[in-house]
N, CA, C and O atoms as a MOPAC input file, in Angstrom:
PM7 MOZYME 1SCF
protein

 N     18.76800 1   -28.01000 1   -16.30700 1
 C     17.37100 1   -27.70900 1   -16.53400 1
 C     16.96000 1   -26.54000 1   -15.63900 1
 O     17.01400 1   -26.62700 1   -14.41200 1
 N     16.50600 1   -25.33900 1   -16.34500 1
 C     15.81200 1   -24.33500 1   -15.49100 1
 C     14.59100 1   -24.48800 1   -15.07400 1
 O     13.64900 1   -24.74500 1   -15.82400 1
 N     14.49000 1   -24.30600 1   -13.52900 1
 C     13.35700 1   -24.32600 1   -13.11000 1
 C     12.10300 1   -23.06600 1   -13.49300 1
 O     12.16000 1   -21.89200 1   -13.85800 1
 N     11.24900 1   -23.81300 1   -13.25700 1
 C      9.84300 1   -22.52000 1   -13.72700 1
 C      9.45600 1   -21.88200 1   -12.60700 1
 O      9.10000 1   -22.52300 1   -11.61900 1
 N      9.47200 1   -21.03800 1   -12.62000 1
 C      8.68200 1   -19.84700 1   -11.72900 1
 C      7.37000 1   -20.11800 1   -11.48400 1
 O      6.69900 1   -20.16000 1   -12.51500 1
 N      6.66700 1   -20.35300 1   -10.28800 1
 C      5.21400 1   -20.61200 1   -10.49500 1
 C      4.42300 1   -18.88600 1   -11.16000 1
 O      4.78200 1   -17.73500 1   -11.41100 1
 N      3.07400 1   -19.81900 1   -11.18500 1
 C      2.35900 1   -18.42700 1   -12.10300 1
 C      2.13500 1   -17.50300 1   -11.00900 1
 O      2.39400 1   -16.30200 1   -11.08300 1
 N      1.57600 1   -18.17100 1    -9.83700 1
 C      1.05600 1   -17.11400 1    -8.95900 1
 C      1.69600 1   -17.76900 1    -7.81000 1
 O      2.23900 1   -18.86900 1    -7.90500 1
 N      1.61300 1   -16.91400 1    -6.44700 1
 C      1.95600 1   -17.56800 1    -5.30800 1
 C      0.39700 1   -17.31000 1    -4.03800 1
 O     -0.59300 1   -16.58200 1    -3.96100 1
 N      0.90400 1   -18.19400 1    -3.42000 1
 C     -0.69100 1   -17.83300 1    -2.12500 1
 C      0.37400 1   -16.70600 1    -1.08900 1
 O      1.55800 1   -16.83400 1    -0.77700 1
 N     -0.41200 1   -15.84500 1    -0.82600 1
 C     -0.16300 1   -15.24700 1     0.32400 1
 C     -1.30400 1   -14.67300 1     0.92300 1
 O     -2.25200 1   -14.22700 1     0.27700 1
 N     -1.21300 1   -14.68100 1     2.24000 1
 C     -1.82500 1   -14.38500 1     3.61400 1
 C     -1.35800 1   -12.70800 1     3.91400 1
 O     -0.24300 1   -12.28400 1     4.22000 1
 N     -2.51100 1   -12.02900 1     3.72700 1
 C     -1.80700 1   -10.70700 1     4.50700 1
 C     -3.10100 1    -9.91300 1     5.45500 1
 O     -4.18500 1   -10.49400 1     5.40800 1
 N     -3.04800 1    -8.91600 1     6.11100 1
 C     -3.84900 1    -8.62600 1     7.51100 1
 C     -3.65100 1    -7.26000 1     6.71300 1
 O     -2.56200 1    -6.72100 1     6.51300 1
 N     -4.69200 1    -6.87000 1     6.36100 1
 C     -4.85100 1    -4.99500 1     5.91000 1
 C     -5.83900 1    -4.84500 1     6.49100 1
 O     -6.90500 1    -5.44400 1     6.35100 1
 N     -5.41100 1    -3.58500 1     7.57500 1
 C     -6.03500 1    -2.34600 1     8.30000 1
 C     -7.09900 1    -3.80100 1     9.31700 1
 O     -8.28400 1    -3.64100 1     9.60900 1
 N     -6.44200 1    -4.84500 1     9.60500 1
 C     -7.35800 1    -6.09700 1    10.41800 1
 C     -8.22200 1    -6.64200 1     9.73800 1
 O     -9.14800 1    -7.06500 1    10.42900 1
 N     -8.33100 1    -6.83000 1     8.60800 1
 C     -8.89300 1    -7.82800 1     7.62700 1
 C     -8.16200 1    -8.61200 1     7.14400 1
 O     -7.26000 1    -8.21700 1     6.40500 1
 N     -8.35900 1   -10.12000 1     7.45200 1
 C     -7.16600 1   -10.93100 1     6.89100 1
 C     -7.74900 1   -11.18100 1     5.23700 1
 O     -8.92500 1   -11.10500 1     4.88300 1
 N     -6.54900 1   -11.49900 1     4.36500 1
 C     -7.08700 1   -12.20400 1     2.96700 1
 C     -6.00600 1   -13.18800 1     2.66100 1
 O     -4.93400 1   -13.25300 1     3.26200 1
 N     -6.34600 1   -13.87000 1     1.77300 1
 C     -5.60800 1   -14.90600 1     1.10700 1
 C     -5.50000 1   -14.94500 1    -0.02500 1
 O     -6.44400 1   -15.46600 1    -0.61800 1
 N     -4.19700 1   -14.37100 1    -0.95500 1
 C     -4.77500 1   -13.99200 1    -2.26600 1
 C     -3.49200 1   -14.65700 1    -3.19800 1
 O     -2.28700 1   -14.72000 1    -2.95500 1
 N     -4.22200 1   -15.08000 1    -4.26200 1
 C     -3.27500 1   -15.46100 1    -5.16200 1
 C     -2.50800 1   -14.75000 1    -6.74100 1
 O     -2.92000 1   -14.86100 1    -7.89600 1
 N     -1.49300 1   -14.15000 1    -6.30900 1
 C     -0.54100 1   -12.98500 1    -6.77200 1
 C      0.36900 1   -13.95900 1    -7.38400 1
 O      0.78900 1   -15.03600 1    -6.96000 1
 N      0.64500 1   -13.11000 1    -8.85700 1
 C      2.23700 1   -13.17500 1    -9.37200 1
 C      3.34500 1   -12.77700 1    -8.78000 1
 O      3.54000 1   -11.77300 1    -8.09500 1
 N      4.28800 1   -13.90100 1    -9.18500 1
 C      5.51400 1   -13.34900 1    -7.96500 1
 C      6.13400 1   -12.16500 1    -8.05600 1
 O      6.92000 1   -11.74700 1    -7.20700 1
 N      5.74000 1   -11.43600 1    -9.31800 1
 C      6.32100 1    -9.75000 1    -9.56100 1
 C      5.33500 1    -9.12100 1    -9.43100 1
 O      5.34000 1    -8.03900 1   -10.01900 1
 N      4.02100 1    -9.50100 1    -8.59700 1
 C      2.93300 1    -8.28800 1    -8.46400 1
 C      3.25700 1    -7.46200 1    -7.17400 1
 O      3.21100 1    -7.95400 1    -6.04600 1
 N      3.65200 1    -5.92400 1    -7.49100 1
 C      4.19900 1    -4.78200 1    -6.52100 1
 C      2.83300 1    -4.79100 1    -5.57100 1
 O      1.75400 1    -5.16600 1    -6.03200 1
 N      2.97700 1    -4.37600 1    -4.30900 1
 C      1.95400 1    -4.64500 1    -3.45400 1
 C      1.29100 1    -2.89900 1    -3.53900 1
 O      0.15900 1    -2.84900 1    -3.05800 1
 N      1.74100 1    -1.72300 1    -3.98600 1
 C      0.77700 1    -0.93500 1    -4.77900 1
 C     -0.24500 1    -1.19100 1    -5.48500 1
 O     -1.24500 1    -0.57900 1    -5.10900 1
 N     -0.40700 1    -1.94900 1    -6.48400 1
 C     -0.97800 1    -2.47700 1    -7.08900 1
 C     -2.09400 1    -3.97100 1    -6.58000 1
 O     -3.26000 1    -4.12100 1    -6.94400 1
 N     -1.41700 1    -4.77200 1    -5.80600 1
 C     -2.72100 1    -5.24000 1    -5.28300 1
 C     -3.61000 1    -4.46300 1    -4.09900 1
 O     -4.84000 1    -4.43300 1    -4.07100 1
 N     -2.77500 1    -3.88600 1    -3.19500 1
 C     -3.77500 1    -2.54800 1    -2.72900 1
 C     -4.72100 1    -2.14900 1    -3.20200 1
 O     -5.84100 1    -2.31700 1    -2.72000 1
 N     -4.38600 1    -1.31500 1    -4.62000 1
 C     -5.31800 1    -0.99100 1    -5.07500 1
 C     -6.37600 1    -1.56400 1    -5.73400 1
 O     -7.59300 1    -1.39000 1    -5.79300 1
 N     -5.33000 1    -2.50300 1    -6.34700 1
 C     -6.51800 1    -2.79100 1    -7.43700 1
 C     -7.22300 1    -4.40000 1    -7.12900 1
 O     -8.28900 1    -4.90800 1    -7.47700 1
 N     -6.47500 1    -4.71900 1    -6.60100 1
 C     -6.95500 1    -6.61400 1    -6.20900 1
 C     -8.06200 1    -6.23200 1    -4.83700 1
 O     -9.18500 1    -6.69900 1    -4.64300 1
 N     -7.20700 1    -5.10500 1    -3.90400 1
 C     -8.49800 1    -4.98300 1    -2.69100 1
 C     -9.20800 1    -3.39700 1    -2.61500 1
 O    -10.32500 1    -3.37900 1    -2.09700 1
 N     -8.71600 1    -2.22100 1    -3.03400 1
 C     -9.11900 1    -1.00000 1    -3.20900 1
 C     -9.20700 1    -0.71200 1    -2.27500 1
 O    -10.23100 1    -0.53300 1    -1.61600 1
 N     -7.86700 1    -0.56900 1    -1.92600 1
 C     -7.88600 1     0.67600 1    -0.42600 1
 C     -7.28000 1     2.08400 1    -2.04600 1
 O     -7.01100 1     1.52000 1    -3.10600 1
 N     -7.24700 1     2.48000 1    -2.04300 1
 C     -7.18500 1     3.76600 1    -2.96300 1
 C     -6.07700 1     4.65200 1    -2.38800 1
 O     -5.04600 1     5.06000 1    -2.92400 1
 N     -6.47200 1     4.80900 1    -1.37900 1
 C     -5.36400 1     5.69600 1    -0.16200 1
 C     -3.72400 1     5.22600 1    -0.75100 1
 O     -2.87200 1     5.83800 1    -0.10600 1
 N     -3.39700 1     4.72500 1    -1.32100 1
 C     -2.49300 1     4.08100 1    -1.57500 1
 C     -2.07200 1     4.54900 1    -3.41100 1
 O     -2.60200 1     4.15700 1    -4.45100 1
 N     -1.24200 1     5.24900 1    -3.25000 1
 C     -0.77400 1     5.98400 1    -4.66200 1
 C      0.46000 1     5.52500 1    -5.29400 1
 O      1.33500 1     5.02300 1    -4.58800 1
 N      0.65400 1     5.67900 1    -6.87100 1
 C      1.89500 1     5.65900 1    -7.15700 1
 C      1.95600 1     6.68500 1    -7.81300 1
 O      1.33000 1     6.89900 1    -8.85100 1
 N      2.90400 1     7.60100 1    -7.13900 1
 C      3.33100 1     8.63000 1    -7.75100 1
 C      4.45100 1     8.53600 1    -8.53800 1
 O      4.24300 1     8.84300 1    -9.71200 1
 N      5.96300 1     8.09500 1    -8.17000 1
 C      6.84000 1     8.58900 1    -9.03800 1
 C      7.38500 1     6.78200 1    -9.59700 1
 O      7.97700 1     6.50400 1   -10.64000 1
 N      6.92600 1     5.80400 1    -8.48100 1
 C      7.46300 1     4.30500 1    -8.92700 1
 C      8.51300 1     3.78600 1    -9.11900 1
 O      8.80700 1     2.78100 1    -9.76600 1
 N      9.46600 1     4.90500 1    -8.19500 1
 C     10.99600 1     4.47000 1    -7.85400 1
 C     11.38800 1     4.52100 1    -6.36900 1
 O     12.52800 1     4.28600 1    -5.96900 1
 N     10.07000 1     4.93500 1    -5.37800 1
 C     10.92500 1     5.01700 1    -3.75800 1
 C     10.86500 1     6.14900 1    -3.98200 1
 O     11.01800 1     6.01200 1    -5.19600 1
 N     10.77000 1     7.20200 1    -3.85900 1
 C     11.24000 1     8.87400 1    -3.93900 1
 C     10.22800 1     9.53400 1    -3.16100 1
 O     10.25400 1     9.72700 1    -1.94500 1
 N      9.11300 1     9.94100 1    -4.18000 1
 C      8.00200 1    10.53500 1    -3.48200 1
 C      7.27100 1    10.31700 1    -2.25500 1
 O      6.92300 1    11.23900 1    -1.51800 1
 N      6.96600 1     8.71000 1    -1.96900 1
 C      6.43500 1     8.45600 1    -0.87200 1
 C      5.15200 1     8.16000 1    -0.82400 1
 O      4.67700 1     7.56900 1     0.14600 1
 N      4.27800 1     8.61100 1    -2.08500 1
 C      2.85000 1     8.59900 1    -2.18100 1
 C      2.33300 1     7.30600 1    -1.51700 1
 O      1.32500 1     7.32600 1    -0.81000 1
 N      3.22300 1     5.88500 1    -1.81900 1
 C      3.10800 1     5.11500 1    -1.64800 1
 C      2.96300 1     4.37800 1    -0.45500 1
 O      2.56800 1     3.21700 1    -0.34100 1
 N      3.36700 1     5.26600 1     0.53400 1
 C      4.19900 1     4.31100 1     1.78700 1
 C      2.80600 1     3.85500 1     2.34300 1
 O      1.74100 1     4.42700 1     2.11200 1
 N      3.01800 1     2.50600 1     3.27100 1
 C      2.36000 1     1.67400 1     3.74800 1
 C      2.95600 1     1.22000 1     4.92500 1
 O      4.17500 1     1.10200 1     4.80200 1
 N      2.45600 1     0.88400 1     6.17700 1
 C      3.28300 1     0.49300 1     7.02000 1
 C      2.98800 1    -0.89900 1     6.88100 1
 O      1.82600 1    -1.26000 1     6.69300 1
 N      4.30200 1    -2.03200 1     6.98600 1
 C      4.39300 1    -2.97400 1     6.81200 1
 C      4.87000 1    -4.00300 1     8.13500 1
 O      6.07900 1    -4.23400 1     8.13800 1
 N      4.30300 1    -4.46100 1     8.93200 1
 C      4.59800 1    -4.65700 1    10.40400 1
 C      4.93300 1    -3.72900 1    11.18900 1
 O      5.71400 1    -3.94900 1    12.11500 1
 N      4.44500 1    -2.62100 1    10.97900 1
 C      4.85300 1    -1.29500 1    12.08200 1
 C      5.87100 1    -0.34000 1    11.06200 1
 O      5.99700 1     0.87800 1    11.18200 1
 N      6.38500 1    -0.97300 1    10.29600 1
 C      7.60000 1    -0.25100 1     9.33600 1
 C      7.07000 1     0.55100 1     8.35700 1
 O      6.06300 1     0.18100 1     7.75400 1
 N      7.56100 1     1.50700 1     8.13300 1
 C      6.85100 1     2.39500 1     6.97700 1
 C      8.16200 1     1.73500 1     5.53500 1
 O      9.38400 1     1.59100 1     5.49600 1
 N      7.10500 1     1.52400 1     4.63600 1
 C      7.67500 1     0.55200 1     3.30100 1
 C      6.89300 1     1.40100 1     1.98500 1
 O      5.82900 1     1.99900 1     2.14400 1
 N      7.56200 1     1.33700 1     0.79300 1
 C      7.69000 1     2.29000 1    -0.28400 1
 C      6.62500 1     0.31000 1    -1.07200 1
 O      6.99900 1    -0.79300 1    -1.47200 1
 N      5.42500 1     0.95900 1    -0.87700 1
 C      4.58700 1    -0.38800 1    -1.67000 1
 C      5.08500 1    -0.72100 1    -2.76800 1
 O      5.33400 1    -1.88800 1    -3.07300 1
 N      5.39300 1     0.78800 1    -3.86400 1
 C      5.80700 1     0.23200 1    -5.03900 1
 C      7.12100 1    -0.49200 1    -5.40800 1
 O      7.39500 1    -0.74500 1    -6.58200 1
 N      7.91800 1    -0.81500 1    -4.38600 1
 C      9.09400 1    -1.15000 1    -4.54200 1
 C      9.10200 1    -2.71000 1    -3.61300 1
 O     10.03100 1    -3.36800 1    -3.14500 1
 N      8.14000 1    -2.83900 1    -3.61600 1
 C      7.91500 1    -4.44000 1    -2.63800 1
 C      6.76300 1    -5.42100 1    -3.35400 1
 O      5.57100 1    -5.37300 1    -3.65300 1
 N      7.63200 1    -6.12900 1    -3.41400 1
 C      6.81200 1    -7.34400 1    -3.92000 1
 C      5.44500 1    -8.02800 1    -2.90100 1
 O      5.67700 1    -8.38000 1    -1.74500 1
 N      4.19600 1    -8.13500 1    -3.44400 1
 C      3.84400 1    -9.01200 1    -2.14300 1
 C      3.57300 1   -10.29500 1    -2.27300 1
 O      2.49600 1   -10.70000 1    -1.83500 1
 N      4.16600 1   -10.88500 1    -2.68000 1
 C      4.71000 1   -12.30600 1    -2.47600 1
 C      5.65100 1   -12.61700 1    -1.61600 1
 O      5.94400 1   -13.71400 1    -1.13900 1
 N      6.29500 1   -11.13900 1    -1.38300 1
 C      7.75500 1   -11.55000 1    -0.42500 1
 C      6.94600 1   -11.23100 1     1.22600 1
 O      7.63900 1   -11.06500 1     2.23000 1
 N      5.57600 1   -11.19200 1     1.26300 1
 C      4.71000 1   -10.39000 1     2.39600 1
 C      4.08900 1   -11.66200 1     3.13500 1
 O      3.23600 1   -11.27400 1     3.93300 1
 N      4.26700 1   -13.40900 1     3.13900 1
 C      2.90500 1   -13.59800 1     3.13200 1
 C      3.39000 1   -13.49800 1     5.26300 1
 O      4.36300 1   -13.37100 1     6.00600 1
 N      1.91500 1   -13.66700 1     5.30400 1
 C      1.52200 1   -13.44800 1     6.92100 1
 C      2.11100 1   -11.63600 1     7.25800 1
 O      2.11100 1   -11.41800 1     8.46900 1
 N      2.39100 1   -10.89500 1     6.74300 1
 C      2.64200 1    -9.64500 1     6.93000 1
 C      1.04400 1    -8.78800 1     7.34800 1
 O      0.06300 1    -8.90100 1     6.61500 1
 N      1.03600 1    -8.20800 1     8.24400 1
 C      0.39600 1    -7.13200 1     9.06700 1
 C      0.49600 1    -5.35200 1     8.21100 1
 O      1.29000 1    -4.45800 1     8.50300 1
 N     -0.40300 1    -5.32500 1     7.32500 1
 C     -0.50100 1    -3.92800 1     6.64200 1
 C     -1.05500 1    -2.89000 1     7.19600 1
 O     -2.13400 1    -3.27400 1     7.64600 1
 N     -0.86700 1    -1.50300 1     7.46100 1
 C     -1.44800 1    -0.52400 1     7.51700 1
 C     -1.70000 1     0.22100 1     6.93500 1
 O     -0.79300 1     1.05100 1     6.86300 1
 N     -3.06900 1     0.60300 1     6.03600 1
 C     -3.12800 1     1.66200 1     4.99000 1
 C     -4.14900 1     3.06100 1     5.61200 1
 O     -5.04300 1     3.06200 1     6.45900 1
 N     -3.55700 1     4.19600 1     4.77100 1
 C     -4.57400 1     5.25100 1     5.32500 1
 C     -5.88000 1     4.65200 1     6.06700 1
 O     -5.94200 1     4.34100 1     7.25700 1
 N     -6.97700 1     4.55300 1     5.04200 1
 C     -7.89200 1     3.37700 1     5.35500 1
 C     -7.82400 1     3.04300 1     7.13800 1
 O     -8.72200 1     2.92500 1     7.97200 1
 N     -6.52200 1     2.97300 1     7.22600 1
 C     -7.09000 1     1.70000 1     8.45800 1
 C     -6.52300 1     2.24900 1     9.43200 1
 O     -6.31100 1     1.56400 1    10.43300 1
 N     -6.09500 1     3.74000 1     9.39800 1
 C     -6.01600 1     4.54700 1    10.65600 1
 C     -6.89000 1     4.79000 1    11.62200 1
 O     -6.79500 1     4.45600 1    12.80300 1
 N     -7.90600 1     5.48600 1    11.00500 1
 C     -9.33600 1     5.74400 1    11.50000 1
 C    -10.56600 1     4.48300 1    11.73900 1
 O    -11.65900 1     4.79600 1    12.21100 1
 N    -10.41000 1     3.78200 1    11.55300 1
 C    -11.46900 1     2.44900 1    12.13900 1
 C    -13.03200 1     2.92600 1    12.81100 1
 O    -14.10400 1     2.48800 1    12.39600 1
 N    -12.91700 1     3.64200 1    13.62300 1
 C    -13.53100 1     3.95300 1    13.82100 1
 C    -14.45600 1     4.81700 1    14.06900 1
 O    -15.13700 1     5.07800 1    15.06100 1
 N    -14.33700 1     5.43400 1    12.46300 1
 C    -14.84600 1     6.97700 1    12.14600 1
 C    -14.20600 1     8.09600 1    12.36100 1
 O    -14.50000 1     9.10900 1    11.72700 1
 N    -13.47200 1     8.08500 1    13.06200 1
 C    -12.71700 1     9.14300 1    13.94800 1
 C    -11.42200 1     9.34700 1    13.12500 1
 O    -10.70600 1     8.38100 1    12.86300 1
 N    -11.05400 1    10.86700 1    12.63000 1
 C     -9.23300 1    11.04300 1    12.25000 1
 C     -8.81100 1    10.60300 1    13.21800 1
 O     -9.36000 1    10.53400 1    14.31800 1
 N     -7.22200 1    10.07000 1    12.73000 1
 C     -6.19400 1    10.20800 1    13.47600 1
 C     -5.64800 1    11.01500 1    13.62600 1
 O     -5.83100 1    11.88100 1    12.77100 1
 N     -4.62800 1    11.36000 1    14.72700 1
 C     -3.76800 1    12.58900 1    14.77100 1
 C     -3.21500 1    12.93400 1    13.49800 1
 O     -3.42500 1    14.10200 1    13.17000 1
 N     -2.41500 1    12.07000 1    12.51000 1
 C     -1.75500 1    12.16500 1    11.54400 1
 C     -2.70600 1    12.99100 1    10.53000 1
 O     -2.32600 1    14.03600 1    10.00300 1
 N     -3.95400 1    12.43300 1    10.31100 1
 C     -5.24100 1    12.80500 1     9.64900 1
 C     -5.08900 1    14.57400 1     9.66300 1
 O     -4.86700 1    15.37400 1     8.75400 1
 N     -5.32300 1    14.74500 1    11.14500 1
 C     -5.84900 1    15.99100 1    11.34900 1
 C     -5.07300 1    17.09400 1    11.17900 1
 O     -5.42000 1    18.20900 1    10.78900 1
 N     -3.66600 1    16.58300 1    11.60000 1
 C     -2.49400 1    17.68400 1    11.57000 1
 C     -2.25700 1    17.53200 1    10.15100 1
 O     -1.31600 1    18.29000 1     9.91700 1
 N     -2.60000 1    16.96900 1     9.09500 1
 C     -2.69800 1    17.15400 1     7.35800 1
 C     -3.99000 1    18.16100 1     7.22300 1
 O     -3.80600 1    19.04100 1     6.38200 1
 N     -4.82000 1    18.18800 1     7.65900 1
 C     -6.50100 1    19.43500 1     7.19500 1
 C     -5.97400 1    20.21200 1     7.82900 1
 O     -5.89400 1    21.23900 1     7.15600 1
 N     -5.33200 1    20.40400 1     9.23600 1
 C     -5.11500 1    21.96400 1     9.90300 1
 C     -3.97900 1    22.63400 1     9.29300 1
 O     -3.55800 1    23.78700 1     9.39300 1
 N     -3.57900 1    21.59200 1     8.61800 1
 C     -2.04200 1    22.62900 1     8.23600 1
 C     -2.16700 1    22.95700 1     6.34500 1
 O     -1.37200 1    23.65700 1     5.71800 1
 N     -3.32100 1    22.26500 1     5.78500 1
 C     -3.54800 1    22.00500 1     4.50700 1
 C     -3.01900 1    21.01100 1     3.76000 1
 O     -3.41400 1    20.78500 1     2.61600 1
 N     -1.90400 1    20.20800 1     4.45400 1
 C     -0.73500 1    19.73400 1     3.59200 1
 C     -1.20000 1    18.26300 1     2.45600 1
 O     -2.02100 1    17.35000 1     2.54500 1
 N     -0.39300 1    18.58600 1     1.65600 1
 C     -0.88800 1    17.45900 1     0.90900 1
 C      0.28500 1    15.77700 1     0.98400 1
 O      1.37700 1    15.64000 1     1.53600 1
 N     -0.33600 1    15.01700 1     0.38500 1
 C      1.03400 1    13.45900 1     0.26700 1
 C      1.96700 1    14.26400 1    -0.34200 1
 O      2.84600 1    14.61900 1     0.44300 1
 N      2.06800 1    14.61000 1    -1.28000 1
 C      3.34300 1    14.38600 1    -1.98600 1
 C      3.36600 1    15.91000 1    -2.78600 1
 O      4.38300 1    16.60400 1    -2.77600 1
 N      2.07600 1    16.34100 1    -3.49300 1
 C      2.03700 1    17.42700 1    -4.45100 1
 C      2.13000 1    16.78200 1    -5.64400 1
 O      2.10800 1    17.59200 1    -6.57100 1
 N      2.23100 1    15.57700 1    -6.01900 1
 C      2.07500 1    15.25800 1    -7.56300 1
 C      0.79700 1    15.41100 1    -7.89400 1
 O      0.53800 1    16.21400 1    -8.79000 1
 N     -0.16400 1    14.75300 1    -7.31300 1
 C     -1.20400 1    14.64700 1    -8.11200 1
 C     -2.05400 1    16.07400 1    -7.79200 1
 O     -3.12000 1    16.16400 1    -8.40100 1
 N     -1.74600 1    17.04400 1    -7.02500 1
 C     -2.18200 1    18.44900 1    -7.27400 1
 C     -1.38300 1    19.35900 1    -8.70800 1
 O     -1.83400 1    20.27500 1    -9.39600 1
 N     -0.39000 1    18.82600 1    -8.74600 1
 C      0.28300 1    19.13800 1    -9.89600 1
 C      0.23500 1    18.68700 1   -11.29000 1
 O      0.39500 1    19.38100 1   -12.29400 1
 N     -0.02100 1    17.35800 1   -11.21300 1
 C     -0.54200 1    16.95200 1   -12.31800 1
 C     -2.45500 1    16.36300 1   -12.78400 1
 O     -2.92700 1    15.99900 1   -13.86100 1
 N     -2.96200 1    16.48700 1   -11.67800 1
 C     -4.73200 1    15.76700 1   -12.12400 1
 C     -4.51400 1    14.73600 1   -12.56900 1
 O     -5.14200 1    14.37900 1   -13.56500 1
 N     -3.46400 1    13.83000 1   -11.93200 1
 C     -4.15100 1    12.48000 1   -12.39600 1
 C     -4.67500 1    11.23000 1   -11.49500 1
 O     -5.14100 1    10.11200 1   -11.71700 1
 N     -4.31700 1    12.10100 1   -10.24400 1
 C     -4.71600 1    10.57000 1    -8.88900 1
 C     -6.34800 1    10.89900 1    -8.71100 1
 O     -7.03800 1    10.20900 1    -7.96100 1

């Protein structure tokens, strides 16, 4: 007898020091609840294989490719999104050395208009 997959799972996660408790499918990519379950935006999918990077998130201090991580496999995990560099109004270094130098994430979505 095969077992069933539950529909959703509970997980606990800490973005930019806001804790939540959210109930996700076990194949929901954590790009996607980023965006769309909590809307940090800062958070892109550009190419949706690991490559580009648009995506990255630091994941306990680790820089992690969102679209390639489940977050079900996250619970009690510690997130960092753009978003939650600046806290307190203020760029971060990372911030600033991107406006002084012009640079962009990735160049997709200057290339294509769609982020």
């Amino acid at each position: 007898m095969k077992s069933k997959m539950p529909e959703t799972m509970r997980v606990k996660l800490r973005v930019n020091g806001k804790e939540y408790v959210l109930d996700v499918p076990p194949d929901e990519r954590l790009v996607d609840t980023l965006r769309y379950r909590l809307g940090y935006t800062s958070v892109k999918e550009g190419c949706g294989r690991g490559e580009c990077g648009s995506c990255i998130v630091l994941v306990n201090g680790l820089p992690r490719h969102s679209c390639l991580t489940l977050t079900a496999t996250l619970d009690g995990a510690e997130i960092l999104t753009v978003e939650g560099l600046a806290p307190e109004g203020k760029l971060h270094a990372i911030q600033v050395a991107f406006l002084e130098t012009r640079g962009v994430q990735c160049g997709f979505c200057t290339r294509h208009s769609c982020c």
